[in-house]
NULUMTI-125753 format. One record per atom (N, C-alpha, C, O): x, y, z; residue number from 1. Coordinates in Angstrom, 1 decimal, padded with zeros to 4 digits, always signed. Layout:
<nodes>
<X=X; Y=Y; Z=Z; i=NUM>;
...
</nodes>
This chain:
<nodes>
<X=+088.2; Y=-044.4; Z=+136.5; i=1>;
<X=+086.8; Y=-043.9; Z=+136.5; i=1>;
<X=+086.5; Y=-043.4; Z=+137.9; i=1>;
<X=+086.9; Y=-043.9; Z=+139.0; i=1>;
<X=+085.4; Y=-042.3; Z=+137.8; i=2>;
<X=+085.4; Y=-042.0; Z=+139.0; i=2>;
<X=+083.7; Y=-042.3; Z=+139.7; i=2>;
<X=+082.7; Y=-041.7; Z=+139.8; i=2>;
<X=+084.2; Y=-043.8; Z=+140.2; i=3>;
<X=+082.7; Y=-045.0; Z=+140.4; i=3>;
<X=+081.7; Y=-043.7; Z=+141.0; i=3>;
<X=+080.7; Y=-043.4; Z=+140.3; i=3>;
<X=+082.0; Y=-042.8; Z=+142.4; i=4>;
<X=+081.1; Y=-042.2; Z=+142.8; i=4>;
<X=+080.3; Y=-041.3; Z=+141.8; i=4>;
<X=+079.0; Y=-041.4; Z=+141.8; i=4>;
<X=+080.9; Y=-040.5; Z=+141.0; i=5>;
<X=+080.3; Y=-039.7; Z=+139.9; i=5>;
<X=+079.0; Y=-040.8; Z=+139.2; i=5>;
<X=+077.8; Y=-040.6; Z=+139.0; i=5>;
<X=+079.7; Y=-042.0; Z=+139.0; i=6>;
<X=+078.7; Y=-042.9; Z=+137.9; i=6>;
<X=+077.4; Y=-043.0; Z=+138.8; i=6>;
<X=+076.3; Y=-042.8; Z=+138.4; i=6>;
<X=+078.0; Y=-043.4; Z=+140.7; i=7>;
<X=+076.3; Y=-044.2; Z=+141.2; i=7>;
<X=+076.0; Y=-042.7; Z=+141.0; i=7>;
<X=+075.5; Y=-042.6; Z=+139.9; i=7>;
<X=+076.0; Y=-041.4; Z=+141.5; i=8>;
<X=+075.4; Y=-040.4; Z=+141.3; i=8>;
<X=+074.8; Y=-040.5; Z=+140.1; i=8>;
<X=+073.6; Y=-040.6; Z=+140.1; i=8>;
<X=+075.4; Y=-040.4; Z=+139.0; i=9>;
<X=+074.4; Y=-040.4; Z=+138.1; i=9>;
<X=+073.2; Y=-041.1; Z=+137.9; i=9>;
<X=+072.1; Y=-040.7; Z=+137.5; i=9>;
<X=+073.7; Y=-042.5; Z=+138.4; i=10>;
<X=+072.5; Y=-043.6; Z=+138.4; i=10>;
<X=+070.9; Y=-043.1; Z=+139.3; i=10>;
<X=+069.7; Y=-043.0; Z=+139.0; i=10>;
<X=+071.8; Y=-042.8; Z=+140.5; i=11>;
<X=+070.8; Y=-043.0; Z=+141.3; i=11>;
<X=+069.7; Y=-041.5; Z=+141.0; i=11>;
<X=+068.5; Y=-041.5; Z=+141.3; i=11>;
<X=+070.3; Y=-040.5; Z=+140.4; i=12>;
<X=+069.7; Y=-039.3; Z=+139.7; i=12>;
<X=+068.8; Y=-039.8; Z=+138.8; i=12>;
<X=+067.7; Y=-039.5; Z=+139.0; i=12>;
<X=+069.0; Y=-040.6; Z=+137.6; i=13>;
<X=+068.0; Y=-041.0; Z=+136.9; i=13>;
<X=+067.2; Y=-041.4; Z=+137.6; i=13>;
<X=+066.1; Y=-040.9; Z=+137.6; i=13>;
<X=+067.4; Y=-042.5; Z=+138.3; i=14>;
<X=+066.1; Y=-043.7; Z=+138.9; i=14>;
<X=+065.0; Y=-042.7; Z=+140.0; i=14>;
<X=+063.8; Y=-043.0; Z=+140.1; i=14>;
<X=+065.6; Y=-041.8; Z=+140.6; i=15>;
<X=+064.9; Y=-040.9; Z=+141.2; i=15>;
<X=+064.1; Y=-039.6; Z=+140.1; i=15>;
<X=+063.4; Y=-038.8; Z=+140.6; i=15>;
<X=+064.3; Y=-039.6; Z=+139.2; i=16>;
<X=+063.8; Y=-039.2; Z=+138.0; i=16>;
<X=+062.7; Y=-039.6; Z=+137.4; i=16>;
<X=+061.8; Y=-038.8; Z=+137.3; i=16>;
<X=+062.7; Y=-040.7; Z=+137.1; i=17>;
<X=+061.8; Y=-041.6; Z=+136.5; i=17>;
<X=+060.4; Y=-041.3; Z=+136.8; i=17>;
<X=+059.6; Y=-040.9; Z=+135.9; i=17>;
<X=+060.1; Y=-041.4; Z=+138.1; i=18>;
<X=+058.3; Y=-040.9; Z=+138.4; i=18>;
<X=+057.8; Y=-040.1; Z=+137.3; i=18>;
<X=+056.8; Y=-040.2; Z=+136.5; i=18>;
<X=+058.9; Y=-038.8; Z=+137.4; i=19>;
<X=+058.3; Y=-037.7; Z=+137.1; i=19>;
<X=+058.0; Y=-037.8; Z=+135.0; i=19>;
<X=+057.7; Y=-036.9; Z=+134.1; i=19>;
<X=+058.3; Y=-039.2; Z=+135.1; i=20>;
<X=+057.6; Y=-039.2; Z=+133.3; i=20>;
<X=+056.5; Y=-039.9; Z=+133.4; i=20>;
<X=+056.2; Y=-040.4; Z=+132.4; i=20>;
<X=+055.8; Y=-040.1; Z=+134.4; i=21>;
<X=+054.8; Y=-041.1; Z=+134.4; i=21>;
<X=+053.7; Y=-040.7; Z=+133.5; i=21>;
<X=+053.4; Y=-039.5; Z=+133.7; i=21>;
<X=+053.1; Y=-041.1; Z=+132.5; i=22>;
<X=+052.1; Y=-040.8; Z=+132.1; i=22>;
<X=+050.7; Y=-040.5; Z=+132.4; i=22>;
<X=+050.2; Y=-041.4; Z=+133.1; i=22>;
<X=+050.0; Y=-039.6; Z=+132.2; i=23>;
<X=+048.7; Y=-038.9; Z=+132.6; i=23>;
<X=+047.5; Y=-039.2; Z=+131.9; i=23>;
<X=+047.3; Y=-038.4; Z=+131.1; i=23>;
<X=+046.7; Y=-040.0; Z=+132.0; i=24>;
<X=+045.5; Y=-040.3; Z=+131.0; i=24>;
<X=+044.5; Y=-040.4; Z=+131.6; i=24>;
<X=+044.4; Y=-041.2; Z=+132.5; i=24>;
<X=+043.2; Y=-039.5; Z=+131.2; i=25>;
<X=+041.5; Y=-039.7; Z=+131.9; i=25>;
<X=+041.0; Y=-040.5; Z=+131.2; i=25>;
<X=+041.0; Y=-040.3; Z=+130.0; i=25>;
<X=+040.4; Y=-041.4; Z=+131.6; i=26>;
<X=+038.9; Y=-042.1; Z=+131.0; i=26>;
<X=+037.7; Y=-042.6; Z=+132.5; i=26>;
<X=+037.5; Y=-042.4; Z=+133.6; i=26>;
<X=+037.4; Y=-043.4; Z=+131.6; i=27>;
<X=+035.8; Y=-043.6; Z=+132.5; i=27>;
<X=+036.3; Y=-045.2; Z=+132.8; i=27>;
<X=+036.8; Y=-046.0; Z=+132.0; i=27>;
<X=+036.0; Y=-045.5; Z=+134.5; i=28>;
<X=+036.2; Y=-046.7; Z=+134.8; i=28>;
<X=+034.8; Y=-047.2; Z=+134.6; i=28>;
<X=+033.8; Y=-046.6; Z=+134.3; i=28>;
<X=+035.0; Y=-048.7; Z=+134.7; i=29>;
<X=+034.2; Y=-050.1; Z=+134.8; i=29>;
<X=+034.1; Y=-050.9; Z=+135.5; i=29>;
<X=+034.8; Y=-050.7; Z=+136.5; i=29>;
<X=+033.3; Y=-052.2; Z=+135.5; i=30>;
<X=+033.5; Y=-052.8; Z=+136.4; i=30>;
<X=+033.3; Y=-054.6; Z=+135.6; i=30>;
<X=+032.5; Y=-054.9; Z=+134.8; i=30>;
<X=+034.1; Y=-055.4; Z=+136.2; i=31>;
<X=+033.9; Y=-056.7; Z=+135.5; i=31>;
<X=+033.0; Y=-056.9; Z=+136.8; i=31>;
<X=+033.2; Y=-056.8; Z=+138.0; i=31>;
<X=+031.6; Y=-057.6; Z=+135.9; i=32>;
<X=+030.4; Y=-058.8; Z=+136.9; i=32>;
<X=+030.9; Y=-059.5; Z=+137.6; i=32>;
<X=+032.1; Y=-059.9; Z=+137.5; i=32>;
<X=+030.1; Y=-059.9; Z=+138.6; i=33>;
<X=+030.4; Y=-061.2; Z=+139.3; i=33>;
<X=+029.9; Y=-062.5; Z=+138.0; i=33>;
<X=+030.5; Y=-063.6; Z=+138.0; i=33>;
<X=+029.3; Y=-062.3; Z=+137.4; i=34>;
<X=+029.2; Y=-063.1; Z=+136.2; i=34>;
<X=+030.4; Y=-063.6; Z=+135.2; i=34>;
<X=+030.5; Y=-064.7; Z=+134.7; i=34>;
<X=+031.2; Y=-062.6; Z=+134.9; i=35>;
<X=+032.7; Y=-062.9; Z=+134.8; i=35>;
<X=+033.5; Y=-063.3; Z=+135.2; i=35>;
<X=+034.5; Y=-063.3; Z=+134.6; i=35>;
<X=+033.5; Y=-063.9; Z=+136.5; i=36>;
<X=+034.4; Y=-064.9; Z=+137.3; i=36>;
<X=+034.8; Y=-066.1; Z=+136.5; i=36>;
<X=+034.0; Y=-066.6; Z=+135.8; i=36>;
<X=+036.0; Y=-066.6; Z=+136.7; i=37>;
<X=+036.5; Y=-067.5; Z=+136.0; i=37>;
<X=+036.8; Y=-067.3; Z=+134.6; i=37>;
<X=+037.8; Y=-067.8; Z=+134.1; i=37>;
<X=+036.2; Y=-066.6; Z=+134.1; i=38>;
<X=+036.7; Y=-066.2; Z=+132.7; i=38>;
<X=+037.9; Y=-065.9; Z=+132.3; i=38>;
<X=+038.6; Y=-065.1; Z=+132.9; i=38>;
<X=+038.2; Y=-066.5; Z=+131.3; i=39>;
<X=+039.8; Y=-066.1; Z=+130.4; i=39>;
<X=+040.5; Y=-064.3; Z=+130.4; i=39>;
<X=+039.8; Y=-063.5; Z=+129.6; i=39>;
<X=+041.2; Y=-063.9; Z=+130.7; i=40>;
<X=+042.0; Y=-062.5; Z=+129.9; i=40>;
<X=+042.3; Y=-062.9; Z=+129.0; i=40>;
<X=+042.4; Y=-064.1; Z=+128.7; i=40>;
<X=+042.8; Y=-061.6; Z=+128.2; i=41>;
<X=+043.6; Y=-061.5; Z=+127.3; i=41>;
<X=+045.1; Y=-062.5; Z=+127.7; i=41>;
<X=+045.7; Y=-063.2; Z=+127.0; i=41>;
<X=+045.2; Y=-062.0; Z=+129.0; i=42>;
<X=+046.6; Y=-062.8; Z=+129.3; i=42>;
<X=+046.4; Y=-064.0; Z=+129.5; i=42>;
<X=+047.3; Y=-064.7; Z=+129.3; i=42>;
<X=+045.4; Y=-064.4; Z=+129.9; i=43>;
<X=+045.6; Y=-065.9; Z=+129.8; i=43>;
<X=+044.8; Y=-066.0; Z=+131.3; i=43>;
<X=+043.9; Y=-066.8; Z=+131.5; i=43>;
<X=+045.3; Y=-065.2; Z=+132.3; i=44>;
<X=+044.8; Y=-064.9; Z=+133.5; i=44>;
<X=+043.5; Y=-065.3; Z=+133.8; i=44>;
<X=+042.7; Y=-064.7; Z=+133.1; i=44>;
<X=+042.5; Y=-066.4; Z=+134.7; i=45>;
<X=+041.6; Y=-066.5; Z=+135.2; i=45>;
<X=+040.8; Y=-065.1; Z=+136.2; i=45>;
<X=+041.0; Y=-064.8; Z=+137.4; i=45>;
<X=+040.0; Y=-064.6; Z=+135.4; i=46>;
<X=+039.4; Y=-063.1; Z=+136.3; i=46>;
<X=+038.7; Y=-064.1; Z=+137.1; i=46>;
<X=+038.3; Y=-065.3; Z=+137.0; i=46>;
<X=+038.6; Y=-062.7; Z=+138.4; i=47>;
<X=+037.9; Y=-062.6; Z=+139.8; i=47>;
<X=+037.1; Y=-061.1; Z=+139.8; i=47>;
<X=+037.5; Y=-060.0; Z=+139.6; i=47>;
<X=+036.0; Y=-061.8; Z=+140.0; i=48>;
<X=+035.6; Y=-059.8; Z=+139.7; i=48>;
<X=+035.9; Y=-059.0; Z=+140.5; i=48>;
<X=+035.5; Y=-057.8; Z=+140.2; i=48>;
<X=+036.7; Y=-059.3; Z=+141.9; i=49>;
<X=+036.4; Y=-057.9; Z=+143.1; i=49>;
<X=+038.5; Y=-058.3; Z=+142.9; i=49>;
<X=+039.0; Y=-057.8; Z=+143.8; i=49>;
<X=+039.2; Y=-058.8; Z=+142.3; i=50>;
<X=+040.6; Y=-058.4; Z=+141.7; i=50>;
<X=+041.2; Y=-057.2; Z=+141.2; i=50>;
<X=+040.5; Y=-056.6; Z=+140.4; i=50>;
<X=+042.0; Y=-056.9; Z=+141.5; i=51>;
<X=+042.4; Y=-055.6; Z=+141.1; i=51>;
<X=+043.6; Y=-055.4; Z=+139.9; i=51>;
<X=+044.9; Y=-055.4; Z=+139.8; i=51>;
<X=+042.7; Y=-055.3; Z=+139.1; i=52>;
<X=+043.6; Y=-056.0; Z=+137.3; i=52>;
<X=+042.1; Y=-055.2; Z=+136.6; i=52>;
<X=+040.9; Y=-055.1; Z=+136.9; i=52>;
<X=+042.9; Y=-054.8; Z=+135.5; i=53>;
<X=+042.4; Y=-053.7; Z=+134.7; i=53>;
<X=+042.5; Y=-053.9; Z=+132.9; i=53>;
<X=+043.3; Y=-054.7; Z=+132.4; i=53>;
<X=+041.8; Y=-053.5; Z=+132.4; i=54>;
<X=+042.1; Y=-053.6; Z=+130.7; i=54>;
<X=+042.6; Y=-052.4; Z=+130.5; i=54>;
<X=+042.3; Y=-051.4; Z=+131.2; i=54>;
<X=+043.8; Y=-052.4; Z=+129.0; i=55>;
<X=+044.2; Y=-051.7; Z=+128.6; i=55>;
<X=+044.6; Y=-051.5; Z=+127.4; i=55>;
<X=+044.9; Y=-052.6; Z=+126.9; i=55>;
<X=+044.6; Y=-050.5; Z=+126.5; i=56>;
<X=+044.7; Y=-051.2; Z=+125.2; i=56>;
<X=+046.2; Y=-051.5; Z=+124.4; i=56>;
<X=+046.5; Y=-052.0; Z=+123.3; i=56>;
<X=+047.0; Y=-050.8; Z=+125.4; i=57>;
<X=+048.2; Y=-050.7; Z=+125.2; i=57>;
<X=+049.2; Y=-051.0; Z=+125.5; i=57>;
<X=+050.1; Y=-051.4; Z=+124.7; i=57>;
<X=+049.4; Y=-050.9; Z=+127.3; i=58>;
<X=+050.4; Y=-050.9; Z=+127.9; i=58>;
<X=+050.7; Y=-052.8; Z=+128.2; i=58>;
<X=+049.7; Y=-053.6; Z=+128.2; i=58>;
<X=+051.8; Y=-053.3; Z=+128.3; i=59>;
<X=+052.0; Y=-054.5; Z=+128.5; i=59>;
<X=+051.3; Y=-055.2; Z=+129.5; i=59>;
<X=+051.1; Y=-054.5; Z=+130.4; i=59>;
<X=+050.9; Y=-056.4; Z=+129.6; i=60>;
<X=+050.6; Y=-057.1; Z=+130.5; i=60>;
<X=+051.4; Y=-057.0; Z=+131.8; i=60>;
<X=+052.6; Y=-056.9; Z=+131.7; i=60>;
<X=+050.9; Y=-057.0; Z=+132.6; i=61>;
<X=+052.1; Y=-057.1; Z=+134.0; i=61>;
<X=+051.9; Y=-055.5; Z=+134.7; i=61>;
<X=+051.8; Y=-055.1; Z=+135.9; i=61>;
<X=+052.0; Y=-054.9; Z=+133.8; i=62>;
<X=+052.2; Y=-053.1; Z=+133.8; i=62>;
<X=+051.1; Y=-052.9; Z=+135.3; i=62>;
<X=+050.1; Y=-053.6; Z=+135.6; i=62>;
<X=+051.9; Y=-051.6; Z=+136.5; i=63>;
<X=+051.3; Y=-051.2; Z=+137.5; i=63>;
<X=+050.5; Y=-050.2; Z=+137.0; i=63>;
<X=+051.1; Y=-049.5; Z=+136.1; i=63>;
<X=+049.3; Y=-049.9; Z=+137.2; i=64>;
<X=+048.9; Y=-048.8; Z=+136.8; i=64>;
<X=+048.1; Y=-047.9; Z=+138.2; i=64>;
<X=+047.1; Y=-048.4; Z=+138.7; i=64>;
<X=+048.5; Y=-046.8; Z=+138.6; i=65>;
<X=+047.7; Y=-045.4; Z=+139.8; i=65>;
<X=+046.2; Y=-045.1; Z=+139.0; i=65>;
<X=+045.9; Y=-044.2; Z=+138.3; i=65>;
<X=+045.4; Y=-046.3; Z=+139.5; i=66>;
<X=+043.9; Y=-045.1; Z=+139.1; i=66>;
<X=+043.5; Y=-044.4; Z=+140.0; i=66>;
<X=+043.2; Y=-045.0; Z=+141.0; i=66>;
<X=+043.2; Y=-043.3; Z=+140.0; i=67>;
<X=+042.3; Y=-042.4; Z=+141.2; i=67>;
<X=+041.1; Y=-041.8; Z=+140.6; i=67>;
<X=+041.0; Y=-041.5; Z=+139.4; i=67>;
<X=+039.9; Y=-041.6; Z=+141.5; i=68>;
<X=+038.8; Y=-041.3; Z=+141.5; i=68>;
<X=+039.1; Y=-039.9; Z=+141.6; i=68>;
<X=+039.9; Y=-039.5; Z=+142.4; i=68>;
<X=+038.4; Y=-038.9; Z=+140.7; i=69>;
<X=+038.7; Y=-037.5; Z=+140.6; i=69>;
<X=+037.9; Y=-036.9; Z=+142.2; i=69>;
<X=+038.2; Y=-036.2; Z=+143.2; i=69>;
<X=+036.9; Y=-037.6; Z=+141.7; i=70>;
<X=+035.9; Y=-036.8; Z=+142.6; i=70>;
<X=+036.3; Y=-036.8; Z=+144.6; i=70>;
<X=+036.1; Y=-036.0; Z=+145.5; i=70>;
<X=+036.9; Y=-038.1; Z=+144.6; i=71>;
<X=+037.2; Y=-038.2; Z=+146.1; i=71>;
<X=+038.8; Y=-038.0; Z=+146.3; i=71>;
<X=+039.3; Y=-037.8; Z=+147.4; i=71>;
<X=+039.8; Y=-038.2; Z=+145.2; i=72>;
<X=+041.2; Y=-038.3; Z=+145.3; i=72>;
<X=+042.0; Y=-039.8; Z=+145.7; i=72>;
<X=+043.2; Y=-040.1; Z=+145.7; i=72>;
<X=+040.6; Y=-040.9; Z=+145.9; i=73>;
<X=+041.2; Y=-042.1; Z=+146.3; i=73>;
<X=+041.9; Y=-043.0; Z=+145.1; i=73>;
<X=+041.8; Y=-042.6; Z=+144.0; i=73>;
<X=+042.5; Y=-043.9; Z=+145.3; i=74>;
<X=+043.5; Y=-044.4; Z=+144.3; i=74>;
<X=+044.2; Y=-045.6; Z=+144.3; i=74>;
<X=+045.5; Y=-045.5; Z=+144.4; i=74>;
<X=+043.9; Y=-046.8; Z=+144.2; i=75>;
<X=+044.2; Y=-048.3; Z=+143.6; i=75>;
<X=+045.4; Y=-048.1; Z=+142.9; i=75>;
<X=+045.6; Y=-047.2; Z=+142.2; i=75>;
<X=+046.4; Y=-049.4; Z=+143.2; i=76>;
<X=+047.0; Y=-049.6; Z=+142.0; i=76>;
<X=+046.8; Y=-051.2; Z=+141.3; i=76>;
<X=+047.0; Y=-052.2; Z=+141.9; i=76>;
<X=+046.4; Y=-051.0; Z=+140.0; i=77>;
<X=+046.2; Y=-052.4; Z=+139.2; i=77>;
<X=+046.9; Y=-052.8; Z=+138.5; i=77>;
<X=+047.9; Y=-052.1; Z=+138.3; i=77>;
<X=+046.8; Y=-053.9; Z=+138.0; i=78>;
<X=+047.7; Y=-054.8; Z=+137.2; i=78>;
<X=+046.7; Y=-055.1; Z=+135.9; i=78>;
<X=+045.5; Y=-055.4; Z=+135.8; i=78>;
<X=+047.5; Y=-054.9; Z=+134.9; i=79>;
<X=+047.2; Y=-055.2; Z=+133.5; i=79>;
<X=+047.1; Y=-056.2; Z=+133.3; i=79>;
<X=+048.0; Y=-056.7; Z=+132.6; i=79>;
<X=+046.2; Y=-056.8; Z=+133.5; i=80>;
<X=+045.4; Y=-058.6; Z=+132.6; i=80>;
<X=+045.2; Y=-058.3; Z=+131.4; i=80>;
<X=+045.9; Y=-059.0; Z=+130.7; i=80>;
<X=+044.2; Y=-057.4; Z=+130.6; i=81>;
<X=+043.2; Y=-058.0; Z=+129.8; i=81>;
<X=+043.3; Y=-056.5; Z=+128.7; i=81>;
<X=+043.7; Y=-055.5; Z=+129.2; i=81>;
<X=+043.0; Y=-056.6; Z=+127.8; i=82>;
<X=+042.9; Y=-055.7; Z=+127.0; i=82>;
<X=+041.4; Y=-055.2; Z=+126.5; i=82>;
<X=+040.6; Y=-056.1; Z=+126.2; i=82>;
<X=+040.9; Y=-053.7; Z=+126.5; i=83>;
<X=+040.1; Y=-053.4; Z=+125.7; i=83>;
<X=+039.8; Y=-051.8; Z=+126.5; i=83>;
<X=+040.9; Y=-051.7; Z=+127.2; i=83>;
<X=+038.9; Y=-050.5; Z=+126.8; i=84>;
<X=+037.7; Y=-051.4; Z=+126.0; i=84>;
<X=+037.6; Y=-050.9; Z=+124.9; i=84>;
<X=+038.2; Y=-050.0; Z=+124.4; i=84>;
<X=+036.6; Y=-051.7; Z=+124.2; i=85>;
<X=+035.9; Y=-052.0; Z=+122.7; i=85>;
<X=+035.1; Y=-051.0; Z=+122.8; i=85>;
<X=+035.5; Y=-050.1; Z=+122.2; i=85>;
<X=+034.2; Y=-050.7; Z=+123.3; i=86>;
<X=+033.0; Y=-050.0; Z=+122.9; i=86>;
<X=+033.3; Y=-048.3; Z=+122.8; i=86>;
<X=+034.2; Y=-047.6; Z=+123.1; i=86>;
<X=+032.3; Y=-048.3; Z=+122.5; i=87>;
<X=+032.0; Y=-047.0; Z=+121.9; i=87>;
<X=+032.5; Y=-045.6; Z=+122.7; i=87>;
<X=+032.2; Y=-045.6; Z=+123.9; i=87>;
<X=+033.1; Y=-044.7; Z=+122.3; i=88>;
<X=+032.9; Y=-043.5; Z=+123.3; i=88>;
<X=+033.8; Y=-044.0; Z=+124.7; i=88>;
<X=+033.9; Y=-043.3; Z=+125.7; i=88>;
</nodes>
């Protein structure tokens, strides 16, 4: 076998990868300071100024890039909690 061909391959995918990242708009939120201490979905004790997000799909654990359209700035969070529920 010709090992070099394989890491090439490898390392071509893994350098690959970004570019499937998924694209999705919605409207952010914000958990209260009245939500402190409270349970997640995961089990997770929330802090309200934590940087952990609801989702309704992606796994617990999951990194997620939010950016603000209007300024270009951009957090990355961690998936605690699932939702949202409401409307619209």
């Amino acid at each position: 076998m010709d090992y070099r061909r394989i890491l090439l391959s490898i390392i071509t995918i893994l350098m690959a990868l970004p570019l499937f990242a998924q694209l999705q708009k919605g409207k952010a939120s914000y958990y209260s300071k009245r939500a402190t201490g409270a349970r997640t979905a995961s089990g997770e004790r929330l802090h309200h100024d934590s940087m952990t997000c609801a989702h309704r799909t992606y796994p617990f654990g999951t990194l997620l890039k939010v950016t603000n359209p209007n300024n270009g700035s951009s957090v990355v969070m961690t998936v605690t909690d699932r939702g949202p529920f409401g409307h619209g």
